[in-house]
Each structure stands twice: as structure tokens, then as C-alpha cells.
N, C-alpha and C positions, 0 to 999 in steps of 0.2 A: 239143502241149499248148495253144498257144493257139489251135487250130483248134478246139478243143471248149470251150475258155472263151469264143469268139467266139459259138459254135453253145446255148449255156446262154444268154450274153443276150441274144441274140435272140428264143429263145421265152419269156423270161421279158419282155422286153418285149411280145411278142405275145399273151401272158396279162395280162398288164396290159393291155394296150390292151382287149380282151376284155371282162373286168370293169370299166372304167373305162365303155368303149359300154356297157354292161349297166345299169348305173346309173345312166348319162344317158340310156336308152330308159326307164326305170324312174317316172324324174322326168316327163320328157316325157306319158308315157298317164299318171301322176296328175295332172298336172295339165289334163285334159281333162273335160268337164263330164259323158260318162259314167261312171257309178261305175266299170262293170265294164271298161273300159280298161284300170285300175291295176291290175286283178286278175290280168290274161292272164300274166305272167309268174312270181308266188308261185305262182300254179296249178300252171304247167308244171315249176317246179322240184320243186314237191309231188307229181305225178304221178313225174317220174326219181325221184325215192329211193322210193318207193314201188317202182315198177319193182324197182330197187336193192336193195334189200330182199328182193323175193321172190326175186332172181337167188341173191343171199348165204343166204338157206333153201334154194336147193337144193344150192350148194355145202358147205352145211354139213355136211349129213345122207347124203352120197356114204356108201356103202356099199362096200368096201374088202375083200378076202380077208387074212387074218392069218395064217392057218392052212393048209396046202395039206399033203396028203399027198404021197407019194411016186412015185405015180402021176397026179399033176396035179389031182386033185379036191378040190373046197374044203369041206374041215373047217366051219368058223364061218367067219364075216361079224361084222365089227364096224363101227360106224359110226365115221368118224374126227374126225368133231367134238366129242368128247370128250360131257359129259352134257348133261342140255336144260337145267340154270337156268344154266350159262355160255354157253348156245348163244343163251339169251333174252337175257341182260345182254348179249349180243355184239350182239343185232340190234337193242336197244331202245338202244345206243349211237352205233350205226351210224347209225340213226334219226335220231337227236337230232344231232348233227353235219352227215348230209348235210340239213338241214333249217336249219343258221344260214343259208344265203342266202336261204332262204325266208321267217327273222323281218325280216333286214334290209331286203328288196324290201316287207314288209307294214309295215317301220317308214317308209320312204318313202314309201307309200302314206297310211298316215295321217297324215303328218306332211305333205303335200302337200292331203290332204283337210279337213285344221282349218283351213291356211291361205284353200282354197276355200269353203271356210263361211262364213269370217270376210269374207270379199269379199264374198260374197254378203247377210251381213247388213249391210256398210256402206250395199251398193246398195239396199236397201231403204230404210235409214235417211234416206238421203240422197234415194229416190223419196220417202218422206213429209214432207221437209223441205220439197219444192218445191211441193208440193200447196197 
């Protein structure tokens, strides 16, 4: 028992550490004076669920025998992801969940990018003081 309570925090320290790097790469390329720096990573997490997404439409919509005769040959086919507006509210929630690290990485992005702004107006302020 405590070989697997050892082996739980481990990887949950290792996921942490993960996410913890994640967000301090995040901080790091916003605050670099290319825009698109801060972008590379909401991007890539927005492409996976995307991915994720269409993998989850095709296991959705599997096609399944329900019916078989006696001799091995299939009666009907039913899809077993039940009907399409549960099938859509399944994918447009799926969506919307694998996509919170996506708002988070875009809220450190601008919230690194107002502070770059703000710097950037002081230094001007401060170039036409000297003038």
C-alpha cells in the first residue's frame, strides 16, 4: 500500500512541476518584446484540443452491430453514441474545458503584455523629459 501511495506522489509532484515549468516558460516569452513569443504556447494547446476533439468525433459516432442473426450476419448497425444534440453538447463541453489552459496562458500573456506597454510608455515619457 504504501508502494503505490509513494508512486501517486511522485507523479503528482511531477505534474506539478510540469505545470509550474509551463507557466514560468509562459511568463518568460511574454515578457519578450516579440508579440508572438507569448503566443507559441495558447497556440499549441489550442491546436491539441482541437486535435482532441476530432479524435472524440470519431470515437463518438463508432458504429457498433446490436443485432446479429443466427448465422453471423448483421441485422442493423446502431451508433453508440447515443443522439447528435448529446453528442454536440459532449464535444462543445469537451471544448470548452480542454481549452481553460488556453485562457489561462492568453491571461498571462496579456497581463505581461499591459505591463510591457506600460514600460514602454514610461521610456518614452522619460526620452521626452530629457529632451
Amino acid at each position: 500500500m504504501t508502494n503505490i501511495m509513494t508512486n501517486l506522489i511522485i507523479v503528482f509532484l511531477l505534474i506539478l512541476v510540469f505545470f509550474v515549468g509551463v507557466i514560468l516558460l509562459q511568463i518568460y516569452l511574454s515578457k519578450k518584446e516579440n508579440k508572438w513569443s507569448g503566443l507559441i504556447l495558447p497556440i499549441v494547446v489550442l491546436f491539441f484540443s482541437i486535435i482532441l476533439i476530432l479524435g472524440l468525433g470519431a470515437y463518438t459516432f463508432v458504429r457498433t452491430p446490436e443485432n446479429m442473426m443466427a448465422n453471423g450476419e448483421i441485422i442493423e448497425m446502431a451508433a453508440s453514441g447515443g443522439n447528435v444534440s448529446s453528442a454536440i453538447l459532449m464535444v462543445i463541453t469537451t471544448f470548452l474545458l480542454l481549452n481553460i489552459p488556453t485562457v489561462i496562458l492568453l491571461a498571462i500573456y496579456a497581463a505581461n503584455k499591459d505591463t510591457r506597454n506600460r514600460r514602454r510608455a514610461l521610456d518614452k515619457m522619460s526620452a521626452l523629459d530629457l529632451e
